[in-house]
C-alpha positions in Angstrom: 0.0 0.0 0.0 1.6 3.4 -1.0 1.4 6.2 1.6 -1.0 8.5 0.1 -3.5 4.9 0.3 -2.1 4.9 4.1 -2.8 8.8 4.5 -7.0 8.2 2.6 -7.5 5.7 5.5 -6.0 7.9 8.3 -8.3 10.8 6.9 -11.0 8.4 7.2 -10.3 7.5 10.6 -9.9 11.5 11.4 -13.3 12.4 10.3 -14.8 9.2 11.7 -13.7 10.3 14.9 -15.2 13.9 14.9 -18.3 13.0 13.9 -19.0 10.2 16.0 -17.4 12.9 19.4 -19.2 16.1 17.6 -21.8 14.2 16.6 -23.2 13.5 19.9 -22.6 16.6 21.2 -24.4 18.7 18.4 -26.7 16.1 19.0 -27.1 17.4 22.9 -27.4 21.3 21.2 -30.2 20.2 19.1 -31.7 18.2 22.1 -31.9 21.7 24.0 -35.1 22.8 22.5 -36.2 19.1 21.9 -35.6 17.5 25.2 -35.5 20.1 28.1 -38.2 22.1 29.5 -36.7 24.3 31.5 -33.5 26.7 32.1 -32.4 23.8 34.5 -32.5 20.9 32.2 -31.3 22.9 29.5 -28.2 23.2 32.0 -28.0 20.1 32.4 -27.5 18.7 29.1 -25.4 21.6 28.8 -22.9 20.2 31.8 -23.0 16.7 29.8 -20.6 18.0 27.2 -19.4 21.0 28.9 -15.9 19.5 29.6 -15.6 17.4 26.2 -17.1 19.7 23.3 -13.9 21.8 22.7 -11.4 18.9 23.2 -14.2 17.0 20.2 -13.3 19.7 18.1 -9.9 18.9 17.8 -10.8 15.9 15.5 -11.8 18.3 12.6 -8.9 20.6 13.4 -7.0 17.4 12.8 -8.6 16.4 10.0 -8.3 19.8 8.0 -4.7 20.2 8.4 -4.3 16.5 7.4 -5.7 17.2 4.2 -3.9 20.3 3.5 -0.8 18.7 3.9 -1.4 15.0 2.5 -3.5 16.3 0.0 -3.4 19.7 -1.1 -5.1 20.1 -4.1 -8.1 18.2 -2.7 -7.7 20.9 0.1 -8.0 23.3 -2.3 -10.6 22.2 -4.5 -12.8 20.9 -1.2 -12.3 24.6 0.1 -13.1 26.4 -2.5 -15.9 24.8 -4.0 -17.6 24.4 -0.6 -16.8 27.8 -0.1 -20.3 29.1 1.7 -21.2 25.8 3.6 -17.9 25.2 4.9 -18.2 28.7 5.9 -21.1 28.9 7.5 -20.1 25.7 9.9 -17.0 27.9 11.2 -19.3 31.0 11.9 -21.5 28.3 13.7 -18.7 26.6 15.6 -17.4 29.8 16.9 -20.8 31.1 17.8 -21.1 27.9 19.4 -18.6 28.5 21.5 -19.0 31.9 22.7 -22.3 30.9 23.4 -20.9 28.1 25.9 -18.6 30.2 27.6 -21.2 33.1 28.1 -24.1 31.7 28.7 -23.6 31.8 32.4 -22.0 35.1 32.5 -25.1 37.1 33.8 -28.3 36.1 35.2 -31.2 38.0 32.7 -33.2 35.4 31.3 -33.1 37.1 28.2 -29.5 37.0 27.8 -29.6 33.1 28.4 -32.4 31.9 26.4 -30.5 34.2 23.5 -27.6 32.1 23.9 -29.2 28.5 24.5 -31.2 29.7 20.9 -27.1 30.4 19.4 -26.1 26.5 20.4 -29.2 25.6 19.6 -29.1 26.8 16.2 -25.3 26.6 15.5 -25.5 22.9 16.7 -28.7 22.0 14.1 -27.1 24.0 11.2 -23.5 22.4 10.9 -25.0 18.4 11.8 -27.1 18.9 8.8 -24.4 20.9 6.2 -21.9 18.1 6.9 -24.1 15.9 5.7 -25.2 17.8 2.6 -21.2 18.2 2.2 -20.1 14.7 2.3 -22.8 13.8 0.2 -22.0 16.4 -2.9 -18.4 14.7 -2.3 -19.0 11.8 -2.4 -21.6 12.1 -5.6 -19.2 14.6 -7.6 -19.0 18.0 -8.0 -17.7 19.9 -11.6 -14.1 20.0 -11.5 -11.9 21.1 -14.6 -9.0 19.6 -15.9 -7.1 22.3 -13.9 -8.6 20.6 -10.9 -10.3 23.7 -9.6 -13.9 23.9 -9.0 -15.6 24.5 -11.9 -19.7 25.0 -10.4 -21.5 27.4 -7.8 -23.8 27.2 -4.7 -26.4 25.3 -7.0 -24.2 22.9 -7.8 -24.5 21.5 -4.2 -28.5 21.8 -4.0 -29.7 19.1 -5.1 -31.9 15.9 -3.8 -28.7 13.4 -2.8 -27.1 16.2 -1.0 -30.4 17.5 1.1 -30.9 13.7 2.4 -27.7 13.2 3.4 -27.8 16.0 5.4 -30.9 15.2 7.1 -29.1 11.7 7.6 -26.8 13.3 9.4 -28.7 15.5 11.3 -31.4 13.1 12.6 -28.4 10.6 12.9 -26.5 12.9 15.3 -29.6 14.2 17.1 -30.5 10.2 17.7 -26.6 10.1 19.1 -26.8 13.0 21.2 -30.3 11.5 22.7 -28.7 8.2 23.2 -26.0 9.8 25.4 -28.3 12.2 27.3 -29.9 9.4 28.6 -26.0 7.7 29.4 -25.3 10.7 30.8 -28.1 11.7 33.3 -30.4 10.2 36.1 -34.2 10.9 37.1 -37.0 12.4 34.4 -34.3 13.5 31.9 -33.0 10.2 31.3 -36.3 8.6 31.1 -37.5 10.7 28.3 -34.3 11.4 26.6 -34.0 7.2 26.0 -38.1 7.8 25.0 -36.9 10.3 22.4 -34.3 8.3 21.2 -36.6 5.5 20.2 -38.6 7.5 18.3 -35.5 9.9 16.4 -34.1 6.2 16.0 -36.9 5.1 13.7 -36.5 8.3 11.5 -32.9 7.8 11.4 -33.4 4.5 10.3 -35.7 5.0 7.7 -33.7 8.0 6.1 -30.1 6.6 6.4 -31.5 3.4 5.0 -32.6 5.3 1.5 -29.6 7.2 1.6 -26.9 4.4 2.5 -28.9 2.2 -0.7 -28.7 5.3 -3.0 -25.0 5.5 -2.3 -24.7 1.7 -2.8 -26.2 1.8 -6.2 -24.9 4.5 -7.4 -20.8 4.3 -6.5 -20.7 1.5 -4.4 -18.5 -1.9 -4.2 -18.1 -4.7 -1.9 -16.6 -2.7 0.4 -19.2 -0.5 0.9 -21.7 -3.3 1.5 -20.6 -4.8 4.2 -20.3 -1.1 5.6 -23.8 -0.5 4.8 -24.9 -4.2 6.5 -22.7 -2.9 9.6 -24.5 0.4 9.9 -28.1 -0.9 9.7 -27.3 -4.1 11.8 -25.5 -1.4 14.5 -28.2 1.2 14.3 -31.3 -1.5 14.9 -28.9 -3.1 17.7 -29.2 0.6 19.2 -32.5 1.0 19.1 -32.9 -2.5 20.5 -30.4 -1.7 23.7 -32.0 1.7 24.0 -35.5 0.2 24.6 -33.7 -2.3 26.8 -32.4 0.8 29.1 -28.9 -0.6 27.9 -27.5 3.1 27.0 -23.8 2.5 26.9 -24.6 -0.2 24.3 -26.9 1.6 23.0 -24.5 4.8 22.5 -21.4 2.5 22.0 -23.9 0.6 18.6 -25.1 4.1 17.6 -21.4 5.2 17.4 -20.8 2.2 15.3 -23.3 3.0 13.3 -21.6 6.4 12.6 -18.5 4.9 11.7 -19.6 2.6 9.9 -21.5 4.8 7.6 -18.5 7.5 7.2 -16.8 4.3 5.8 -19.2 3.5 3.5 -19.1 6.7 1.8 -15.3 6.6 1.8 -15.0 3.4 0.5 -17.4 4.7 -2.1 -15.1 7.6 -2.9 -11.7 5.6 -3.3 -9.5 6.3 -5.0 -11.3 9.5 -6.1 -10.9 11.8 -3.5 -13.3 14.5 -5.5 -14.8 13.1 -8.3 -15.6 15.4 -11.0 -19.2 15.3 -12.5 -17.5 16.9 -15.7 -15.3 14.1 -16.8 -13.9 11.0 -14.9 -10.4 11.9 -16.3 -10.6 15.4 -14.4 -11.6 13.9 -10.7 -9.2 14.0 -8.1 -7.3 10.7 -6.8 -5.6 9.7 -3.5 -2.3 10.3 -6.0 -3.3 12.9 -8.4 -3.9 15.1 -5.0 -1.6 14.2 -2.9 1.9 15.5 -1.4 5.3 14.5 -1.9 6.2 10.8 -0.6 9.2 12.7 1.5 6.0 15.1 2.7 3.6 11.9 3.5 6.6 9.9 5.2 7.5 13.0 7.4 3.9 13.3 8.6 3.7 9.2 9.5 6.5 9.9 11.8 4.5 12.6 13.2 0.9 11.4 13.7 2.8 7.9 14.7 4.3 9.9 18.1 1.5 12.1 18.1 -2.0 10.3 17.8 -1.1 8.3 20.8 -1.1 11.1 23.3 -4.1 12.5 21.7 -6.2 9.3 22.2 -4.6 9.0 25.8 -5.9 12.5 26.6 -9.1 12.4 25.5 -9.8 8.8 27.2 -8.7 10.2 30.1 -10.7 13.6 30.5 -13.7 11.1 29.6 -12.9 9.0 32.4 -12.3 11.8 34.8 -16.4 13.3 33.8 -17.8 9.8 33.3 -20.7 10.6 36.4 -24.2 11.0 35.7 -25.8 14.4 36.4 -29.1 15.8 36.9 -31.2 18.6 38.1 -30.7 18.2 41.7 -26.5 18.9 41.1 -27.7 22.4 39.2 -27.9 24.8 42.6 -30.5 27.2 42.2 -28.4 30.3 41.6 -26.4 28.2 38.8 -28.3 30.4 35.8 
């Protein structure tokens, strides 16, 4: 396998990773307006992720500066074509944050159900673009034989794209229920795991026509048993859910993330852009990528690195692993 194969799969892994971490946690922004009904709940699914979310980030920090340097031109192209989506997920994520930090900064009601609507809205918005932008990938986008973008905004409307982002979004919001429930004790729980059951359906039944339309269109064997792993993991959540089983039932919905994001990787390989223009202009794991000195230097790197990164993040996990609910928010808390 040459490195630029190796560097597609660790890309892979990368954004398999963020969005089965941000995923959930998106999923607990959405939930927000869903699941609470009150400032106190809303608090407390606030405090489930309030130590985690910006460590989750990291992943797609990871993952951008991965493909810059393994594969620039698919940087490139990604970045520029994607322009306006891509850019309104940043303004989201950093309004997302802000609205974490500051939330709790003064006591007006006003000022915190204004911030509660900002993570509510800046969580919804990216969970369903990164579906919409995945999908447009994954389908093909017009790219010239200078391997630039070639299209516009209405390029990236178009049936394929809108399911897979509501894939994703329901998918994430399912996630995020799924957790809430691991995450918290007394009527929260109760009717987060409720809630999940019932997004779980809907997940099901869109992923289900989205995963099969990516099958028949691009697919391989590969990408099969992907597709059998996701729906076997995602009914096997639902199932544990019922069950009151949450940490299988958030463990199998994480599956069913991952196992998903490989589908539609393996369905890309070894285009990393496909061009809907002409096959002979689409961009390939080594049309794209770096120098093998570049690739070999970076191996070294993630190699020493990745380790540490895991290791961290297991162990903040670990140290916030304990259940909360509205009896540990003291009254003054908003």
């Amino acid at each position: 396998m040459h490195l630029h194969d190796v560097w597609f799969v660790l890309i892979a892994v990368l954004w398999t990773g963020y969005f089965f971490l941000e995923g959930f946690d998106f999923g607990i922004g959405v939930l927000t307006k869903l699941l609470a009904r009150d400032r106190t709940e809303r608090r407390v699914l606030i405090n489930t992720i309030g130590p985690v979310w910006d460590g989750n980030e990291v992943w797609l920090l990871t993952a951008a500066g991965a493909t810059f340097a393994a594969f620039p031109d698919w940087y490139a192209t990604l970045f520029s074509g994607f322009y306006l989506p891509l850019l309104v997920i940043l303004i989201c994520l950093i309004v997302r944050g802000v609205a974490f930090e500051y939330r709790h900064k003064r006591s007006e009601e006003n000022w915190q159900r204004n911030w509660e609507r900002a993570i509510f809205w800046c969580s919804l918005i990216p969970a369903f673009l990164w579906g919409a932008v995945f999908a447009n990938m994954v389908r093909g986008v017009p790219i010239g034989a200078d391997k630039n973008f070639a299209g516009n905004l209405l390029d990236l409307i178009n049936p394929y794209a809108l399911l897979g982002g509501l894939v994703t979004l329901t998918l994430f919001t399912f996630h995020g229920a799924v957790f809430a429930a691991l995450k918290t004790v007394g009527d929260i729980r109760t009717r987060a795991r409720r809630l999940a059951g019932r997004l779980g359906l809907v997940t099901a039944a869109l992923a289900a026509a989205f995963l099969v339309w990516t099958q028949l269109d691009s697919g391989g064997t590969g990408s099969l048993v992907a597709l059998v792993i996701a729906v076997l993991a995602l009914v096997g959540a639902l199932v544990m859910n019922g069950r009151g089983r949450e940490g299988w039932a958030f463990g199998l919905s994480g599956v069913t993330i991952a196992a998903a994001v490989a589908m539609l990787f393996l369905s890309l390989f070894p285009d990393v852009m496909p061009s809907s223009l002409d096959a002979e202009w689409s961009l390939t794991a080594e049309n794209a990528a770096s120098s093998p000195y570049t690739l070999k230097i970076m191996t070294w790197v993630a190699g020493v690195m990745t380790p540490v990164v895991l290791a961290y993040q297991a162990w903040t996990y670990w140290v916030f692993r304990q259940r909360i609910g509205t009896q540990h928010i003291p009254v003054d808390a908003h």
